[in-house]
MIDREN-794459 format. One record per residue (C-alpha): residue in one letter; chain; z, x, y. Coordinates in steps of 0.001 Angstrom, whole numbers, padded with zeros to 6 digits. Layout:
N
rest,kette,zz,xx,yy
a,A,Z,X,Y .
...
//
This chain:
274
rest,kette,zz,xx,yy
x,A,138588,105199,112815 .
x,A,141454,105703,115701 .
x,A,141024,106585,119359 .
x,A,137281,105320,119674 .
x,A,136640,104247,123356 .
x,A,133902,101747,123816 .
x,A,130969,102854,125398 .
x,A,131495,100490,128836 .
x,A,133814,097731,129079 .
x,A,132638,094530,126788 .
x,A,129820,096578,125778 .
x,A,129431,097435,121966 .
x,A,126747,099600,120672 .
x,A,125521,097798,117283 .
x,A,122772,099373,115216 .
x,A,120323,096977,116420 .
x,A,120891,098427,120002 .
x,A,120390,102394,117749 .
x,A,117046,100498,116533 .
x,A,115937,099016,119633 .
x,A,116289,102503,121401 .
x,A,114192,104132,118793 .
x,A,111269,101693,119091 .
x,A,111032,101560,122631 .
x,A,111088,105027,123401 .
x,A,108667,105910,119632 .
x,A,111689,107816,118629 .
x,A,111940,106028,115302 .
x,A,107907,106989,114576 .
x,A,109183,111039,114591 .
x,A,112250,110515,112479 .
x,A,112626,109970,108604 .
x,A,114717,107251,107445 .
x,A,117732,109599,106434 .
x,A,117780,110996,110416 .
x,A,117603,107165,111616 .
x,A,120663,106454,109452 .
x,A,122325,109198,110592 .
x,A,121521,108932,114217 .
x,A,123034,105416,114163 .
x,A,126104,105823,111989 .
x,A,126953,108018,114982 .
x,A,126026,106435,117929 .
x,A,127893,103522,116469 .
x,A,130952,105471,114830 .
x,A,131633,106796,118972 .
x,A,129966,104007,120516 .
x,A,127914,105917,122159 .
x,A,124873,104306,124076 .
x,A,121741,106185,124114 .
x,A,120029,104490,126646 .
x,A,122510,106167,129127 .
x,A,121600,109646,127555 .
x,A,125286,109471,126038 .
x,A,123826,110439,122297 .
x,A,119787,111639,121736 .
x,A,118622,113237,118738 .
x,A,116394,116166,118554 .
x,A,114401,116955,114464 .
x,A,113937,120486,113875 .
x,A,113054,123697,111819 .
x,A,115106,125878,110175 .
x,A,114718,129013,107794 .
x,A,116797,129002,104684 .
x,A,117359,130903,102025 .
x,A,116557,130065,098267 .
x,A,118736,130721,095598 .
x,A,116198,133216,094434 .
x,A,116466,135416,098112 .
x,A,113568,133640,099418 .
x,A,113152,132119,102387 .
x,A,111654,128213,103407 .
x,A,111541,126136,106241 .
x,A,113852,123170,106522 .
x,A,113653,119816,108700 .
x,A,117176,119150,110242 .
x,A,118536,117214,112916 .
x,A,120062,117846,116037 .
x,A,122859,114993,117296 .
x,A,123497,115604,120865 .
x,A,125562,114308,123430 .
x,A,125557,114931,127563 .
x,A,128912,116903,129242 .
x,A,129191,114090,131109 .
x,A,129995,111781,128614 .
x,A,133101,113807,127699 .
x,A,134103,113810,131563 .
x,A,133648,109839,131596 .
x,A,135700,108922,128378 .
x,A,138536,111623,129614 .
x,A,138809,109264,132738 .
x,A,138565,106419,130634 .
x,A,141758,107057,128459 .
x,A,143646,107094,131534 .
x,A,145897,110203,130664 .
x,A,143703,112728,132526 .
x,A,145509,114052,135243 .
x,A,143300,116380,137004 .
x,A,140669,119559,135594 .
x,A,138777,121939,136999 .
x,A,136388,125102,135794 .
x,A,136197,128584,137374 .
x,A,134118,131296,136368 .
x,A,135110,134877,136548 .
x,A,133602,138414,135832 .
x,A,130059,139927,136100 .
x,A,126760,139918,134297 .
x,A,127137,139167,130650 .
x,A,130944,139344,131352 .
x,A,131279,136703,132929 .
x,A,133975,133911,131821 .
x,A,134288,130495,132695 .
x,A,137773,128937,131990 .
x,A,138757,125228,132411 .
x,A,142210,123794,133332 .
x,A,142863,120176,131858 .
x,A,145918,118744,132800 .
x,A,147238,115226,131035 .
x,A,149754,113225,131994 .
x,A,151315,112914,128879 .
x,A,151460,116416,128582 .
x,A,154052,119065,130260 .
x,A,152035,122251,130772 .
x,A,147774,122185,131088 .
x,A,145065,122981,128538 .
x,A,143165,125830,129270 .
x,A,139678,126788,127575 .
x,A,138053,130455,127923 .
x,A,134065,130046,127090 .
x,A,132416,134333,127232 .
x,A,128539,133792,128458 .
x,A,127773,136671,126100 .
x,A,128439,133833,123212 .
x,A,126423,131449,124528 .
x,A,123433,132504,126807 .
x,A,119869,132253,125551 .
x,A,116564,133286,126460 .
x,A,114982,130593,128204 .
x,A,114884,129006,131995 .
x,A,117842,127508,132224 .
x,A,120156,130145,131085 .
x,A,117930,132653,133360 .
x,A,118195,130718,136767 .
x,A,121388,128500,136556 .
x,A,123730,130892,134091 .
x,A,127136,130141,135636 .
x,A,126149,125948,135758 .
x,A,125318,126633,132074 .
x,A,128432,128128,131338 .
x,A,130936,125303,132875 .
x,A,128999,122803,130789 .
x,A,129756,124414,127599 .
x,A,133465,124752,128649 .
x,A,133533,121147,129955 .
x,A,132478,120039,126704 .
x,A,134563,122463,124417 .
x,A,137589,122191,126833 .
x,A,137785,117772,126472 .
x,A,137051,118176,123172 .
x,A,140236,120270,122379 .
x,A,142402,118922,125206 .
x,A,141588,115533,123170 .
x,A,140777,115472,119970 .
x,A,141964,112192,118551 .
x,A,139626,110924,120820 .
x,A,136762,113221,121031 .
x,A,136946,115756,118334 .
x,A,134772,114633,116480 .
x,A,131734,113627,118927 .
x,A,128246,115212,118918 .
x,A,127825,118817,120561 .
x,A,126467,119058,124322 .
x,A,123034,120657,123890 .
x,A,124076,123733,126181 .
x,A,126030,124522,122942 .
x,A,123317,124829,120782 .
x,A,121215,127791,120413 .
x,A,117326,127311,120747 .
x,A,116124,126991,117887 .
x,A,118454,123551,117093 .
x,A,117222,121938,120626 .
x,A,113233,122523,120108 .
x,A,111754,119507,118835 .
x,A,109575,118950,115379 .
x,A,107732,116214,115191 .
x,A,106462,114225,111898 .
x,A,102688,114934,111134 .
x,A,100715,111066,112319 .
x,A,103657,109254,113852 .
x,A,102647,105760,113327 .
x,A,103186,105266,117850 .
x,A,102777,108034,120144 .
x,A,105756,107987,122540 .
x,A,105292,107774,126244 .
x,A,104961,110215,128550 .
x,A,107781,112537,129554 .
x,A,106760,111396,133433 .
x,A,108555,112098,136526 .
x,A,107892,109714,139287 .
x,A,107404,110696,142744 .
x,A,110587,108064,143567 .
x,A,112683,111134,141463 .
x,A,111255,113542,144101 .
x,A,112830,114565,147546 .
x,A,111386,114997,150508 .
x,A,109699,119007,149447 .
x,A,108378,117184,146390 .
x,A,111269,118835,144145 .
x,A,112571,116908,141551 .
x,A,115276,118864,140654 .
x,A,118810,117285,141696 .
x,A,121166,118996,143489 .
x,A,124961,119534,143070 .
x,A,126926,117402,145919 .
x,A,123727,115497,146950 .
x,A,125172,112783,145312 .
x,A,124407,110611,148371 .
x,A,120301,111563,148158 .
x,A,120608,110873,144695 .
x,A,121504,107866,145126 .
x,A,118953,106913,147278 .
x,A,116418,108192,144611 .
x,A,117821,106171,141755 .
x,A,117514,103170,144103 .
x,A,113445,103253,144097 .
x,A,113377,103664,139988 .
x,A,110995,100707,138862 .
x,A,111422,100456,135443 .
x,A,113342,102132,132440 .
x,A,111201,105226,132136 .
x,A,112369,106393,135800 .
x,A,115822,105890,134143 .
x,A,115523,108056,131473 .
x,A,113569,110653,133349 .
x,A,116504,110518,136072 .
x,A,119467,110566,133322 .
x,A,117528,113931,131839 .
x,A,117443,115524,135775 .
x,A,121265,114595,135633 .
x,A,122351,116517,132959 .
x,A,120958,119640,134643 .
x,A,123863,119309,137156 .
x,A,127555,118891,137181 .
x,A,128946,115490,138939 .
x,A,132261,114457,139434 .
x,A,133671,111265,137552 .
x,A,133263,109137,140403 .
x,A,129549,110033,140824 .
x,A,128651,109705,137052 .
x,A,130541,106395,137507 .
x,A,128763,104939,140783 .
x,A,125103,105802,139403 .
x,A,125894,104577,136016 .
x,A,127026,101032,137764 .
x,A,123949,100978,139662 .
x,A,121775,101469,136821 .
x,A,123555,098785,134953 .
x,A,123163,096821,138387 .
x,A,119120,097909,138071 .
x,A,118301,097084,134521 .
x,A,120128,093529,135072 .
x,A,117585,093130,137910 .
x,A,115116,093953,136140 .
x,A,115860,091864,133335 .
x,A,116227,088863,135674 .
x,A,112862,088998,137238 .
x,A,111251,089393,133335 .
x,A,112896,086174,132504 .
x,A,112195,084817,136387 .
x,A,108489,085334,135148 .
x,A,108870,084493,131371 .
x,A,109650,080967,132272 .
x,A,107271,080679,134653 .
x,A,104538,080509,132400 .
//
């Protein structure tokens, strides 16, 4: 397979990384051995590394229809990817030579375009994504429609602008309808996973824990008191609810990196002082 950027520099994700992801966070206890396999074939085909919320998997329900007109519920799975991680491999190829995404119109009408321009190319890439395609009913899409809408654009617009390299990745889940992003669960998972828990070092100073567009700098501070790998999953789900520039996804993603080495340092500091 051509044009597959590695997930970070020297870093290769291997299906024991898939499996060790899976284990630690119970996801492998919820999925059926087809959906493991398939989860990892992909993370591995794109290298993409899901303890950076670059790939995550979501099983679900849907109706189909019987060859006799009838109707029946079927267990699928979702393969997602964050915008961000279109944004980041973009940078990565070198040939990106500037985007940006504007939104136009009113209501329902509403448009959001985005410019890509590559160096190797003489006139830019432009991508038209209609919110009347893509809005659902839920929170998200309610309060934030117009950060909703770039997203989708941001990940259709990279995708198109480079699809030797990305045309084939995973959707962003703000592509998905619903009913594809609502999780199923196998009846007695052999673990339970652990809580979805938001510490207070992910809150500001009103007790929010939502982050903010071009608070990069308070984010960073935040990210800074994360004490263990939960916090950093918890914080990469906050950041997908926001757009970043390249440089910010970079910086945080090097200090996490910078974090988890830590951490890993004072485990063995302690292993071998037993």
């Amino acid at each position: 397979m051509t044009g597959i950027v590695k997930s970070e520099q020297n870093e290769i994700i291997t299906p024991e990384k898939i499996s060790e992801y899976m284990n630690v966070f119970g996801i492998a206890a919820n999925l059926t051995d087809i959906e493991k396999r398939q989860f990892t074939e992909i993370a591995t085909a794109y290298q993409l590394n899901p303890f950076k919320r670059e790939i995550y998997c979501i099983p679900y329900m849907s109706n189909v229809q019987k060859p006799d007109g009838t109707w029946e519920k079927e267990r699928k799975l979702s393969i997602i990817t964050g915008y961000e991680t279109y944004l980041k491999r973009a940078e990565r190829l070198g040939r990106l030579n500037g985007w940006n995404v504007q939104v136009a119109g009113d209501g329902d009408k509403r448009v959001a375009r985005i410019t890509i321009h590559r160096k190797d190319w003489e006139h830019p890439f432009t991508h038209d994504v209609h919110l009347s395609e893509y809005k659902e009913n839920n929170k998200m899409w309610k309060e934030k429609p117009m950060t909703m809408l770039k997203k989708v654009a941001m990940a259709q617009g990279f995708r198109l602008a480079f699809p030797d390299e990305m045309g084939g990745l995973p959707y962003a889940e703000e592509e998905l309808p619903d009913t594809m992003t609502k999780e199923t669960k196998l009846p007695e998972p052999s673990s339970p996973p652990p809580p979805d828990v938001t510490p207070d070092a992910l809150k500001n100073n009103k007790g929010e824990i939502e982050l903010e567009n071009g608070d990069h700098k308070e984010t960073m501070k935040r990210l800074g008191k994360c004490r263990n790998e939960i916090h950093i999953q918890t914080f990469l789900k906050l950041r997908e609810k926001r757009i970043w520039t390249g440089e910010e996804l970079k910086e945080q993603d090097n200090f996490i990196s910078i974090l988890r080495d830590q951490w890993k340092a004072e485990a063995d500091a302690a292993k071998n002082m037993k």
